[in-house]
DSSP file (Angstrom, degrees, kcal/mol; ACC not computed):
  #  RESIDUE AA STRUCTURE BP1 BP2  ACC     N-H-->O    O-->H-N    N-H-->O    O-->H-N    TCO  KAPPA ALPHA  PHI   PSI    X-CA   Y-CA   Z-CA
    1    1 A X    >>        0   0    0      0, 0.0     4,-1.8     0, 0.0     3,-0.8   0.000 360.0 360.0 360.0 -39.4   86.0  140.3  150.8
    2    2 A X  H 3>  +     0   0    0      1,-0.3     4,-0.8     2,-0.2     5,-0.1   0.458 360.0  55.6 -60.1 -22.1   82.5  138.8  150.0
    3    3 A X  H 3> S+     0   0    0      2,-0.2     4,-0.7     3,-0.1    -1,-0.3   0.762 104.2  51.5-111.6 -20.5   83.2  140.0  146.4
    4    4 A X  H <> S+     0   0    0     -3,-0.8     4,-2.9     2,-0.2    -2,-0.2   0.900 115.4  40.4 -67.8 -57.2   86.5  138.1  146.2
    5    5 A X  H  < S+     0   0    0     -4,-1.8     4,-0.4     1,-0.2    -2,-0.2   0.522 108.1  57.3 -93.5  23.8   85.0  134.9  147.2
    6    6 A X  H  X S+     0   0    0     -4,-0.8     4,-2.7     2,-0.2    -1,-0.2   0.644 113.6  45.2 -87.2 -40.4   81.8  135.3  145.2
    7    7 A X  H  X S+     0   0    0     -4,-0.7     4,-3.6     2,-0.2     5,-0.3   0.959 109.8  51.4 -68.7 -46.5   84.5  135.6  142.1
    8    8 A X  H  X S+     0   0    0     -4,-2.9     4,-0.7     2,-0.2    -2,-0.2   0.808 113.2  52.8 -72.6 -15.6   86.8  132.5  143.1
    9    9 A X  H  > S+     0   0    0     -4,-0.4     4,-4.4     2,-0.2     5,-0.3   0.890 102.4  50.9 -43.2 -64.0   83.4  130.8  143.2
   10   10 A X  H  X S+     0   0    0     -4,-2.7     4,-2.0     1,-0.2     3,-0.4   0.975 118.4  44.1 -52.1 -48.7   82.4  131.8  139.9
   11   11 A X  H  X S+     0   0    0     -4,-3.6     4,-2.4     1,-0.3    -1,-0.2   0.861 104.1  54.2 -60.3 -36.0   85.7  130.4  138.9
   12   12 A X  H  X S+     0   0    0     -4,-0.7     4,-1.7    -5,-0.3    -1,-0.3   0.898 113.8  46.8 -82.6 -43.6   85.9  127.5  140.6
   13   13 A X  H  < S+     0   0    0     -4,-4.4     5,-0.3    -3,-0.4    -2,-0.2   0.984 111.6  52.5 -49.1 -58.6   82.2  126.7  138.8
   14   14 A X  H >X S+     0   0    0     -4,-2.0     4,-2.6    -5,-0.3     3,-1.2   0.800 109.1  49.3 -43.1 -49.8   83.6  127.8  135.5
   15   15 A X  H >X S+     0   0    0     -4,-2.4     4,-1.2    -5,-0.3     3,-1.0   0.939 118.1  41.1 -60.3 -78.0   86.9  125.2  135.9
   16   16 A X  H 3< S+     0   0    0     -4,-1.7    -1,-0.3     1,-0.2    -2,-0.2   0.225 106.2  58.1 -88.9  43.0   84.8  122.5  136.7
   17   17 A X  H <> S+     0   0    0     -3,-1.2     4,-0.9    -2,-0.5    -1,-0.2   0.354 115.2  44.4 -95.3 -36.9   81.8  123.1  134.1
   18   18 A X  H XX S+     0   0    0     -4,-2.6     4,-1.8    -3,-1.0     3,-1.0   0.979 108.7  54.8 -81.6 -29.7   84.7  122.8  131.4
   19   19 A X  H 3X S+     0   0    0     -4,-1.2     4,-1.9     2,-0.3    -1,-0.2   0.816 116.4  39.2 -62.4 -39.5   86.3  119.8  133.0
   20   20 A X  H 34 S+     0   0    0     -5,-0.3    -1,-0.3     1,-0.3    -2,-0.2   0.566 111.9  54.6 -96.8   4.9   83.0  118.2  132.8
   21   21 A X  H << S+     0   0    0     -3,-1.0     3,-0.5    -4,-0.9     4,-0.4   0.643 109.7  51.7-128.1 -51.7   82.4  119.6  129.5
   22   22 A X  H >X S+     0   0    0     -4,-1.8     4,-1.4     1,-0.2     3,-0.8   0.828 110.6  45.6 -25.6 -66.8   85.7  118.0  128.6
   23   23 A X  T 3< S+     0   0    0     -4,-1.9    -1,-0.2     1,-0.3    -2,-0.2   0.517 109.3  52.9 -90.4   2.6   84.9  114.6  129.7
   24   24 A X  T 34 S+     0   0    0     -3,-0.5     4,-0.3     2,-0.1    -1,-0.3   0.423 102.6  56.6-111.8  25.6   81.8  114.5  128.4
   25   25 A X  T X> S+     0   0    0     -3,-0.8     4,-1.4    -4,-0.4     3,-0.9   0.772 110.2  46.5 -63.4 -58.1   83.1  115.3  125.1
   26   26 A X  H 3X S+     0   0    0     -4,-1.4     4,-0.8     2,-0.2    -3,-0.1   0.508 103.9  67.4 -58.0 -26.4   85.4  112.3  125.4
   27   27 A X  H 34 S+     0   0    0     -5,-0.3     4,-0.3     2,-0.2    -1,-0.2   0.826 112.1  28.0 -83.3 -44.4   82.4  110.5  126.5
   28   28 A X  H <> S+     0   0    0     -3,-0.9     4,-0.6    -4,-0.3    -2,-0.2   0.657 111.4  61.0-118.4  15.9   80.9  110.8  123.1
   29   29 A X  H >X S+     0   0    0     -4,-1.4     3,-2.5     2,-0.2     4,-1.2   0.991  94.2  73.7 -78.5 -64.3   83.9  110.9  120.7
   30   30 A X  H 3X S+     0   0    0     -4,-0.8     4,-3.2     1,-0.3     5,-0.4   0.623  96.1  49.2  -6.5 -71.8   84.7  107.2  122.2
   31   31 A X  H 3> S+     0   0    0     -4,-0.3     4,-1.1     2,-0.2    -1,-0.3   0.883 111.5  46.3 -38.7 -53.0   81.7  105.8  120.1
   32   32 A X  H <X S+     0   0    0     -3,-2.5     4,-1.0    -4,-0.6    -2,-0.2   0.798 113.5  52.2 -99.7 -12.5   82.8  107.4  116.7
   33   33 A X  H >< S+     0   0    0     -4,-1.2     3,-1.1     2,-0.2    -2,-0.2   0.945 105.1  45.8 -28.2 -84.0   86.1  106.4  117.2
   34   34 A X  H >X S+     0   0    0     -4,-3.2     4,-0.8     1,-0.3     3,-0.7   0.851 115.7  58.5 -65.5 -20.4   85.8  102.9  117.9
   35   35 A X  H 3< S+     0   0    0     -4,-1.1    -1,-0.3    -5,-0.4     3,-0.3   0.955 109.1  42.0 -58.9 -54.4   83.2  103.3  114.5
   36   36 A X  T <X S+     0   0    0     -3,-1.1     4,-0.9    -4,-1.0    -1,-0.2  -0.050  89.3  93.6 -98.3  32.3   85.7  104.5  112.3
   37   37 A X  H <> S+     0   0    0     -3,-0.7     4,-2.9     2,-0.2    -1,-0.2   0.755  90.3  40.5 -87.7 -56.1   88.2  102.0  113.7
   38   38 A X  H  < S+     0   0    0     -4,-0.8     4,-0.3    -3,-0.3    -2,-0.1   0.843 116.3  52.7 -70.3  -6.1   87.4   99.2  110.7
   39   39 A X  H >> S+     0   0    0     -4,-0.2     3,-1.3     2,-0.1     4,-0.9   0.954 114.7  41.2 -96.1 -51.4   87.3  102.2  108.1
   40   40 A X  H >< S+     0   0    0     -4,-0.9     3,-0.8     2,-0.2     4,-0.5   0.863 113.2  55.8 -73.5 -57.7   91.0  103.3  109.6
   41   41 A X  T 3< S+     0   0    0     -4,-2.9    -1,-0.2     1,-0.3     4,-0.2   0.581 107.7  49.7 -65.4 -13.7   91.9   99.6  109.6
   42   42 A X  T <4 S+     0   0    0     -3,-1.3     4,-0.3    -4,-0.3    -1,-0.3   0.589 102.5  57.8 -98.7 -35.5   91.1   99.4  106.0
   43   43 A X  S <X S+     0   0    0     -4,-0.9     4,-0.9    -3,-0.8    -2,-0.2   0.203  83.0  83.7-101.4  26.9   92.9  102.0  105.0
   44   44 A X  H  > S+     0   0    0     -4,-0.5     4,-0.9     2,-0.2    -1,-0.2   0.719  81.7  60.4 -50.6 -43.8   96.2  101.0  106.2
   45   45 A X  H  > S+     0   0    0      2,-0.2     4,-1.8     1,-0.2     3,-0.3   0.915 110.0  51.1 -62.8 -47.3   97.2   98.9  103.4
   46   46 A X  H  > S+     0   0    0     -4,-0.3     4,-2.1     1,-0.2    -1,-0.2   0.741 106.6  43.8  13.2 -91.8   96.8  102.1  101.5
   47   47 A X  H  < S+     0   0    0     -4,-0.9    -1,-0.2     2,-0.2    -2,-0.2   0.427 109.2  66.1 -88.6  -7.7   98.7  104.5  103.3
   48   48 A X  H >X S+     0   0    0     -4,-0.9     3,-0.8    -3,-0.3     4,-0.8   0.853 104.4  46.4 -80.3 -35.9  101.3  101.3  103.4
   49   49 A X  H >X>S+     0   0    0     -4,-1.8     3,-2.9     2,-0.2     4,-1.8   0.998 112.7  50.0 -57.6 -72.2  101.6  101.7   99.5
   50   50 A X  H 3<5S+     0   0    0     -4,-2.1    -1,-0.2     1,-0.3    -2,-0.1   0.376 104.0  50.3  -6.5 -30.9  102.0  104.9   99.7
   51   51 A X  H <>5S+     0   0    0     -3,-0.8     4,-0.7     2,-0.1    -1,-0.3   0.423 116.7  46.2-117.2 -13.3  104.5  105.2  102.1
   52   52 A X  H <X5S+     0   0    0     -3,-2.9     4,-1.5    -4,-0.8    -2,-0.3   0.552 107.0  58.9 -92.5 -11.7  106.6  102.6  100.0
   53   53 A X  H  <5S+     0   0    0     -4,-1.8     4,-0.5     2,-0.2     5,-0.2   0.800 110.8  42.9 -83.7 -41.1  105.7  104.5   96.9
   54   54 A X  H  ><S+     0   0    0     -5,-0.5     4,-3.1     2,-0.1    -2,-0.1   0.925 105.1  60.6 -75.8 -33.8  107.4  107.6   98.5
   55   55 A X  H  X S+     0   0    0     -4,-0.7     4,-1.2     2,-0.2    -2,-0.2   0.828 111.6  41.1 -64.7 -39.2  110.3  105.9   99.8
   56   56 A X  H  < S+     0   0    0     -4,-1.5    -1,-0.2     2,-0.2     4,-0.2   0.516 111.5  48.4 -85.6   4.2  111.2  104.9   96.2
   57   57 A X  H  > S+     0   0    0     -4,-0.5     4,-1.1     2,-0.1     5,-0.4   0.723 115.9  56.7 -97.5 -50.5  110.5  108.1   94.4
   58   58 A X  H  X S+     0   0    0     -4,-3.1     4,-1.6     1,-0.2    -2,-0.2   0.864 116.3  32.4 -37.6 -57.7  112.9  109.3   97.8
   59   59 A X  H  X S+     0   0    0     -4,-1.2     4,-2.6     2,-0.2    -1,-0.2   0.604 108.4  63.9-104.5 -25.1  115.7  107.0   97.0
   60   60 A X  H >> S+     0   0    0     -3,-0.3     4,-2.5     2,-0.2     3,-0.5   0.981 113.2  43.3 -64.1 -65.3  115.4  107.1   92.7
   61   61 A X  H 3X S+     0   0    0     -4,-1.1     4,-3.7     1,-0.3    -2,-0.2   0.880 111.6  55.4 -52.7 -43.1  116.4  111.3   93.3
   62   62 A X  H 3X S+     0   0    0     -4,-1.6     4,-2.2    -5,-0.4    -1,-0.3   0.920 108.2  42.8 -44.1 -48.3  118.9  110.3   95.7
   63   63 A X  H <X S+     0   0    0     -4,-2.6     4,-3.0    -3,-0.5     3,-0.3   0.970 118.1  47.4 -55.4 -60.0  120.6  108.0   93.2
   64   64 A X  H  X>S+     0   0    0     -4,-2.5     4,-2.5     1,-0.3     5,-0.6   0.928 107.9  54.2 -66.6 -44.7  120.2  110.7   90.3
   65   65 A X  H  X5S+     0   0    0     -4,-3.7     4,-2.9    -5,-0.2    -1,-0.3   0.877 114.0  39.0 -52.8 -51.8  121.4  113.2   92.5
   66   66 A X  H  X5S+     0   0    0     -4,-2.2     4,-2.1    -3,-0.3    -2,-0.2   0.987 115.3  57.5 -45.1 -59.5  124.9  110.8   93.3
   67   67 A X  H  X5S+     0   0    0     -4,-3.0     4,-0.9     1,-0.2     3,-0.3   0.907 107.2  43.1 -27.9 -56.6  124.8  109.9   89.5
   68   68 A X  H  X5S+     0   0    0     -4,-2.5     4,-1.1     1,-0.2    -1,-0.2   0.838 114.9  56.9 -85.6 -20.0  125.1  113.7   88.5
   69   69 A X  H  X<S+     0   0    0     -4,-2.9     4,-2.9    -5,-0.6    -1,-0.2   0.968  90.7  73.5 -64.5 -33.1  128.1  114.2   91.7
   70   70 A X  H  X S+     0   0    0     -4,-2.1     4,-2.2    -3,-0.3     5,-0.2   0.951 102.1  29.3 -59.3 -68.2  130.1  111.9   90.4
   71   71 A X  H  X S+     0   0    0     -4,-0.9     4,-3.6     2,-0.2     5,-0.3   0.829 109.6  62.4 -68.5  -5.8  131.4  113.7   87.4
   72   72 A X  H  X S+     0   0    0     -4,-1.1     4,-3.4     2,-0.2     5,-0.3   0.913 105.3  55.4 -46.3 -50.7  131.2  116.6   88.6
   73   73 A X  H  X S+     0   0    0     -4,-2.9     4,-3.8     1,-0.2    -2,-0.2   0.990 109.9  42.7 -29.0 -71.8  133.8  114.8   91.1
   74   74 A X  H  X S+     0   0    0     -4,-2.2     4,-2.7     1,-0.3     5,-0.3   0.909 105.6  58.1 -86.6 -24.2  136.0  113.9   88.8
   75   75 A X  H  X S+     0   0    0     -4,-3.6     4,-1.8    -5,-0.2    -1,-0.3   0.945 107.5  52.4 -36.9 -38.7  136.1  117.1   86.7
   76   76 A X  H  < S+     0   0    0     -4,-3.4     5,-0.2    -5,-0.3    -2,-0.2   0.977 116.3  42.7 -68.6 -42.9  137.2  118.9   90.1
   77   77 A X  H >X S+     0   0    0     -4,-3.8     4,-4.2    -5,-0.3     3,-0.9   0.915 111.4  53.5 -55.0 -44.0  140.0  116.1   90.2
   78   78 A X  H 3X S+     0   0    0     -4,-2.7     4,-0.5     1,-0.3    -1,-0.2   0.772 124.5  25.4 -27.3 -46.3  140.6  116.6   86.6
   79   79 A X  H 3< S+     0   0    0     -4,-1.8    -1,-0.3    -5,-0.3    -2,-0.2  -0.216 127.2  48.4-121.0  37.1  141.1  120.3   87.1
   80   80 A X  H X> S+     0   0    0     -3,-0.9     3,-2.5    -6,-0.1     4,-1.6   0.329  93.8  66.6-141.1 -70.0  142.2  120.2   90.6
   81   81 A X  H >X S+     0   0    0     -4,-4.2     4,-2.4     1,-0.3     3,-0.9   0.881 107.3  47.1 -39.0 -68.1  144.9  117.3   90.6
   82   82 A X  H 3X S+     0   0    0     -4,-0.5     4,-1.2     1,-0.2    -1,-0.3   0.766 108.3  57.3 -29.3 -17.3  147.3  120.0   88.2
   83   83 A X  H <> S+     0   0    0     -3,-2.5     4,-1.1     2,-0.2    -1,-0.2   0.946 106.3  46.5 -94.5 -61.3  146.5  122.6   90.7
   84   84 A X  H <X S+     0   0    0     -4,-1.6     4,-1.9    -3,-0.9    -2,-0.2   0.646 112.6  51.1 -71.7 -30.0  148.0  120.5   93.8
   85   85 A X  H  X S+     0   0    0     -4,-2.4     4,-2.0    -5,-0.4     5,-0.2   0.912 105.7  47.7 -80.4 -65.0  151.0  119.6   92.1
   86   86 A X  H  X S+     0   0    0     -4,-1.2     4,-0.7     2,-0.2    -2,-0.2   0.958 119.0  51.5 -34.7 -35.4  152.2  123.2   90.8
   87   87 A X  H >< S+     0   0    0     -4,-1.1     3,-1.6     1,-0.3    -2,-0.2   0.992 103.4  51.5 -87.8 -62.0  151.4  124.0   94.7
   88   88 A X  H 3< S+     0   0    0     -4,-1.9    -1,-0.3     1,-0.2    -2,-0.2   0.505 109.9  56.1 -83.2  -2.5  153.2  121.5   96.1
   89   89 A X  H 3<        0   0    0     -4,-2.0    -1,-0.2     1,-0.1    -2,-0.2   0.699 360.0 360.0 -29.2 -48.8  156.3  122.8   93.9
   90   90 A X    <<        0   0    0     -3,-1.6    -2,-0.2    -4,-0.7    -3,-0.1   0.300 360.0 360.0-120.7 360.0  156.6  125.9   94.8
């Protein structure tokens, strides 16, 4: 029994040696955060071109992709419309 709670000791150190191990981790990432906060702030304008520079390379491929459906469309009507009229003949 002595050997059970000699282990749920050892655990119980072990939880809170990482817990504090945790927070003082947090403790010195805080500092180099709020450091690379004007370097972050700086590169926003950046990552704002960027993210308009994709949105309009997104939307140019959209368009060619509609461009090149559209006759394809109307070939299928082309070659379709006959198709639907013999069938609705017969």
């Amino acid at each position: 029994m002595f050997a059970l709670m000699a282990l749920f000791g050892v655990v119980m150190f072990m939880v809170v040696a990482v817990a504090l191990f945790a927070v003082a981790a947090k403790l010195i990432l805080l500092p180099l955060r709020l450091l690379f906060l004007p370097l972050k702030l700086l590169a926003l304008p950046f990552i704002a071109i960027a993210l308009i520079v994709k949105f309009a390379f997104v939307v140019a491929i959209g368009s060619v992709i509609v461009a090149l459906l559209i006759p394809l469309a109307i070939l299928a009507l082309v070659i379709g419309a006959p198709i639907a009229i013999v069938a609705s003949l017969t």
